[in-house]
C-alpha positions in Angstrom: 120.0 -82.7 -48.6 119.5 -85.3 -51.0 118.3 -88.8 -49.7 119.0 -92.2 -50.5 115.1 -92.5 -51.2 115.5 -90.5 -54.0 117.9 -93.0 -55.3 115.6 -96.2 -54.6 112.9 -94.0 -56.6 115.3 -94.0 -59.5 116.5 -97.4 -59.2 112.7 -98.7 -59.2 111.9 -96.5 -62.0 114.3 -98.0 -64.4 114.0 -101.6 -63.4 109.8 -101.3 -62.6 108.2 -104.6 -63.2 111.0 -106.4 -61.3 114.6 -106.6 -60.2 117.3 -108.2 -62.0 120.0 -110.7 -62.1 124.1 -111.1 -63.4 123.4 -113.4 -65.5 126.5 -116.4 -65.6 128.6 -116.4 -62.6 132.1 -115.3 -63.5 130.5 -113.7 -66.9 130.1 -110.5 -68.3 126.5 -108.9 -68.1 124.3 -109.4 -71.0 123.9 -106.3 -73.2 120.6 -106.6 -75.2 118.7 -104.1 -77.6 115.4 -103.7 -77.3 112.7 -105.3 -80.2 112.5 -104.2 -83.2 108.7 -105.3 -83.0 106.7 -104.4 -80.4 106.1 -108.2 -79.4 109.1 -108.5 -79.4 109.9 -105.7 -77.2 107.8 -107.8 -74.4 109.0 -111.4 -74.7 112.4 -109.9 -74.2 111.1 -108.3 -71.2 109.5 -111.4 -69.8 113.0 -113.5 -70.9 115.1 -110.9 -69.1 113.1 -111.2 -65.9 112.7 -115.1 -66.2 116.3 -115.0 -66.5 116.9 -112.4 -63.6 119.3 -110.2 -66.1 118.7 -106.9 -65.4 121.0 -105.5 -67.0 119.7 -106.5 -69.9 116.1 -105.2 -69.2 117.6 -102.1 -67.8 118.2 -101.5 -72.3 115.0 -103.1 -73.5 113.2 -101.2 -70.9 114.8 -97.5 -71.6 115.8 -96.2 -74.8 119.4 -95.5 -74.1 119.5 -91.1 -73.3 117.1 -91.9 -70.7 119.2 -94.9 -69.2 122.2 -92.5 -69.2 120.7 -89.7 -67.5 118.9 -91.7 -65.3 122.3 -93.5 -64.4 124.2 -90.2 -64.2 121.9 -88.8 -61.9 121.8 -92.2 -59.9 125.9 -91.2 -59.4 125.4 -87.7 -58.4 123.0 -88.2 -56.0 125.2 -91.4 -54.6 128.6 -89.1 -54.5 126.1 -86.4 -52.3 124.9 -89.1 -49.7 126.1 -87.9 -46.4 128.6 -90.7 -44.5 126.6 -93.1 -43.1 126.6 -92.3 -38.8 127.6 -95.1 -36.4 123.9 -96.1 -35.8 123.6 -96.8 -39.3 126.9 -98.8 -39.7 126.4 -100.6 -36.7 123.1 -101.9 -37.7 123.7 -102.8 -41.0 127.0 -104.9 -39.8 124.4 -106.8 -36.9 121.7 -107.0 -39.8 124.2 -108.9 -42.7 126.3 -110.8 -39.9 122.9 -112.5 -38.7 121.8 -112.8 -42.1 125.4 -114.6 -43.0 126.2 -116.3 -40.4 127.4 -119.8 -40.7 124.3 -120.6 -38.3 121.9 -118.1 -39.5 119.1 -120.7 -40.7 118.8 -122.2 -37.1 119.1 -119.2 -35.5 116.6 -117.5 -37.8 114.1 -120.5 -37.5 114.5 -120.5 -33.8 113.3 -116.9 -33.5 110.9 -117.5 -35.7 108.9 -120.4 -34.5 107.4 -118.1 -31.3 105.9 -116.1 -34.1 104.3 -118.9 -36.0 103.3 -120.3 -32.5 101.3 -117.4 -32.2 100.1 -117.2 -35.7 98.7 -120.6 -35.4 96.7 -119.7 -32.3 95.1 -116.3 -33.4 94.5 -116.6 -37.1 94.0 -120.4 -37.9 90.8 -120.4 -39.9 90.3 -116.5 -40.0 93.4 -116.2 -43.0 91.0 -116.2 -45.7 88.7 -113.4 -44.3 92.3 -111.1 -43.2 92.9 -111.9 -47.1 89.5 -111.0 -48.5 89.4 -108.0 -46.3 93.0 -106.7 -47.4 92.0 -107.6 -51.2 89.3 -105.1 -50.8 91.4 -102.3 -50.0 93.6 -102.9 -52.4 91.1 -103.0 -54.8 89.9 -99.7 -54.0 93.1 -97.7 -53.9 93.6 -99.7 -57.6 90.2 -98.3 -58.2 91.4 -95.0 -56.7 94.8 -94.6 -58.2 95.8 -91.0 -59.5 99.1 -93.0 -60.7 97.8 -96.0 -62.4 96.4 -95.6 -66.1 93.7 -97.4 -67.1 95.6 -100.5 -68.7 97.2 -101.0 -65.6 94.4 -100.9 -63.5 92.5 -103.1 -65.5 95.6 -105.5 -65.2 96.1 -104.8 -61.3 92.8 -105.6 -60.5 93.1 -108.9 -62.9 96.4 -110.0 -61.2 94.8 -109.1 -57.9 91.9 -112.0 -58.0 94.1 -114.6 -59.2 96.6 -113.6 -55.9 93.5 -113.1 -53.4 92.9 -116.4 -53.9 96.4 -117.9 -53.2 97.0 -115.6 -50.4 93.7 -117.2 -48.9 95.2 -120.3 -48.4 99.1 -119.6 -47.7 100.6 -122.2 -45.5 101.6 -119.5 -43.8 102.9 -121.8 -40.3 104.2 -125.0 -42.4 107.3 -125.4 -40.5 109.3 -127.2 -43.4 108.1 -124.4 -45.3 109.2 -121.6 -43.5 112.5 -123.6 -43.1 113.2 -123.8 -46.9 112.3 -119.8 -47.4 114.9 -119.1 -44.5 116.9 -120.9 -46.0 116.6 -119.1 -49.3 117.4 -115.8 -47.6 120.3 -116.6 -46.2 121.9 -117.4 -49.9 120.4 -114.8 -51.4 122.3 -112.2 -48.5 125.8 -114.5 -48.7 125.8 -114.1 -52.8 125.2 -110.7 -52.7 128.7 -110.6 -51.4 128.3 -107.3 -49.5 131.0 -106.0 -46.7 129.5 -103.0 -45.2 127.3 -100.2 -45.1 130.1 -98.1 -47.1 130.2 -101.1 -49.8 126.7 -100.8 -50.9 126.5 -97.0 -51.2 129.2 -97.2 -53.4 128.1 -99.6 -55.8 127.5 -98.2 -59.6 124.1 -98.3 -61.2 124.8 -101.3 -63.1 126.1 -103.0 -59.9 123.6 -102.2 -58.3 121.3 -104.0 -61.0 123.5 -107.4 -60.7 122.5 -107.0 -57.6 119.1 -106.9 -57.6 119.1 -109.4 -60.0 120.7 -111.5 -56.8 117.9 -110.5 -54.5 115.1 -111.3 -57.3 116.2 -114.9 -57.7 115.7 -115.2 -54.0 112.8 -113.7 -54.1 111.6 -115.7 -56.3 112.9 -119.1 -54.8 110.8 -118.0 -51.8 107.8 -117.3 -53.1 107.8 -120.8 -55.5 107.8 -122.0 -52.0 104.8 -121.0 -51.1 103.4 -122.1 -54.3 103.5 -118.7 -56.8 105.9 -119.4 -59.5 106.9 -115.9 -61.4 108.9 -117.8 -63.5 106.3 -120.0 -65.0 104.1 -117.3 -65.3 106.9 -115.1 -67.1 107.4 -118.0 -69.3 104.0 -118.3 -70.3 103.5 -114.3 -71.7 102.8 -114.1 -74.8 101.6 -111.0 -76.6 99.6 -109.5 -80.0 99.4 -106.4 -82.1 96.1 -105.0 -81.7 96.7 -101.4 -84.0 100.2 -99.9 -85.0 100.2 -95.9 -86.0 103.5 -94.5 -87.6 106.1 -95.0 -84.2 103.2 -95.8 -81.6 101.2 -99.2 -81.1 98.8 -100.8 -79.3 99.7 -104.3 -77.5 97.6 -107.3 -76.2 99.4 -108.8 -73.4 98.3 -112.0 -72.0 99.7 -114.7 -69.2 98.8 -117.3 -66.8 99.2 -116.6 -63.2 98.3 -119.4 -60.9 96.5 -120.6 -63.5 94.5 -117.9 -64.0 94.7 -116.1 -67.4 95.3 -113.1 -67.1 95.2 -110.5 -70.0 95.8 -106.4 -70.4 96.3 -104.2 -73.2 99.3 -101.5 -73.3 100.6 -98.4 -75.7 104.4 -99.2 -76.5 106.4 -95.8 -78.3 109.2 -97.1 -81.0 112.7 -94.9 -80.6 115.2 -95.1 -82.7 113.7 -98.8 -84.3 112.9 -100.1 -81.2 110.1 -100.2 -79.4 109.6 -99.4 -75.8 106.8 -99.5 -73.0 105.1 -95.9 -73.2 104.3 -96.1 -69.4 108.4 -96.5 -68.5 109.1 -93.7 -70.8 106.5 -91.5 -69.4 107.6 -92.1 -65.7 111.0 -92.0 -65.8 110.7 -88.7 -67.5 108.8 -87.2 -64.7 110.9 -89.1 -62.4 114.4 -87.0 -63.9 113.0 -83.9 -64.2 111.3 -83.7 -61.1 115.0 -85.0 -59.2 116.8 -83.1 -61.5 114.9 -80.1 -60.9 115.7 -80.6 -57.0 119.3 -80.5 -57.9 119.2 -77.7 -59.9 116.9 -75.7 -57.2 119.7 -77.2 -54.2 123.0 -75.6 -56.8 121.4 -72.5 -56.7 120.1 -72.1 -53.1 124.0 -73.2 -52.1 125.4 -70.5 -54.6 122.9 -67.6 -53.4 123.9 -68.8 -49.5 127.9 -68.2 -50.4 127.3 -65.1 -52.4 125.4 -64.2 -49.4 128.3 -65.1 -47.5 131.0 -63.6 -49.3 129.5 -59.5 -48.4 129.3 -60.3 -45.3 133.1 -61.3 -45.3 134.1 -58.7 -46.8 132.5 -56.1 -44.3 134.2 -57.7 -41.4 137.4 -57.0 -42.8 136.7 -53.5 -43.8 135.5 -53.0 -40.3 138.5 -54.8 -38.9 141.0 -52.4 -40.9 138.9 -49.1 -39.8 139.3 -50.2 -36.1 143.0 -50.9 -36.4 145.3 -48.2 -35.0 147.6 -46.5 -37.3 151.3 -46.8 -37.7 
């Protein structure tokens, strides 16, 4: 059977850094090529996630075959989803109602102050030891990553001091704090405008992407609470040509996050006069073959199951005939 994992997998594959937004409300979704240049390719990326418009990363991100098949496999696999059961339904309609509700903030908060109660009493001073301790492990499975090249671990492990350091000293219990991020989730689940469980798993690709766009704004909004801005540091890339050979180049990459500078060097692959990232080519290849080899494998267990099924048929009516008694 296939499962609605595989359909996150694809999703995250396409849109990768980040999610996305719908741009103007009311307004059609941006359509935007991807750069001619390879700088170019990347300050549209980082103005397309400043902006929250996925859709319009969605095309800088993928050259366009790979953006169809990706989204005509996204609708397959959606069309073979199984109905949702009751259990589902039911808690996805508790789950959005409390999330919607015209009182969600205070009930929210009021559920959550136990929690930072107890957060107060057994962490208090000790947050910046949990953080160190966690920032080691990640380090090592960055170190130890079969999936990451080297470019990106180099620019993991950059990004992952300068966010060590603000995770050390999260106001984790400020109650205003918490408040104002409640708040922000209770907007971002009301604009997504969703109805049920059935609504959402029949969204489109590219609603689907307006919709993440929604949820990456709130994301955002929350995390600027607590003091990371994404889109300051979005606004801030900037990036250099380090070598160009025939339709591949090399590209310097550099940002502040949390006033760190942070800096990483990436191959980009130029398709059809534009250039994209070679890492999002490269995964979401492996990413479609690999689901679409699953489909394919599926097709042809069902068909060898029914041609299975069909000699089997036909004996028992050959057997029924035999047994009948003649006229």
């Amino acid at each position: 059977m296939i499962t609605s994992n595989r359909i996150r997998m694809l999703s995250l594959t396409l849109a990768l850094p980040l999610l996305f937004a719908c741009g103007k409300e009311g307004s059609a979704p941006a359509v935007a090529e991807a750069g001619k240049s390879p700088t170019d390719a990347v300050a549209q990326w980082a103005q397309s996630l400043r902006s929250n418009d996925m859709q319009a990363f969605s095309r800088q991100w993928l050259p366009d075959d790979l953006r169809q098949r990706t989204e005509a496999l996204f609708e397959s696999q959606r069309q073979a989803l199984p109905p949702a059961d009751d259990n589902e339904r039911d808690e996805f309609a508790q789950t959005l109602a409390k999330l919607t509700a015209t009182d969600a903030e205070a009930t929210l908060y009021a559920e959550l102050e136990p929690m930072l109660t107890k957060l107060d009493a057994e962490i208090g001073s000790q947050l910046p030891l949990a953080v160190a301790m966690g920032s080691g492990f990640a380090s090592a499975a960055i170190a130890e990553s079969t999936a990451l090249s080297d470019d990106e671990k180099q620019h993991a492990s950059s990004a992952l001091v300068a966010l060590t350091g603000w995770a050390s000293t999260l106001p984790l219990t400020d109650r205003d704090k918490a408040k104002a991020a409640i708040a922000a989730l209770t907007d971002t689940a009301r604009k997504l405008q969703l109805t049920d469980i059935d609504s959402l798993r029949a969204i489109s690709l590219d609603d689907a992407l307006n919709k993440a766009g929604v949820a990456a704004a709130g994301v955002k909004t929350i995390l600027a609470t607590y003091g990371l801005d994404v889109d300051k540091a979005l606004a801030s890339v900037e990036a250099s040509e380090v070598q160009r050979d025939g339709d591949g180049a090399r590209v310097k990459v550099s940002y502040t996050l949390l006033d760190k500078p942070i800096s990483f060097e990436m191959d980009m692959l130029q398709r059809d006069g534009h250039w994209f990232a070679a890492s999002g080519i490269a995964r979401t290849q492996t990413a479609l073959a690999a689901a679409e080899a699953a489909a394919a494998a599926e097709a042809a267990a069902e068909a060898e199951a029914a041609s299975d099924q069909q000699p089997s048929a036909e004996a028992s009516g050959d057997e029924a005939a035999q047994s009948a008694p003649a006229n």
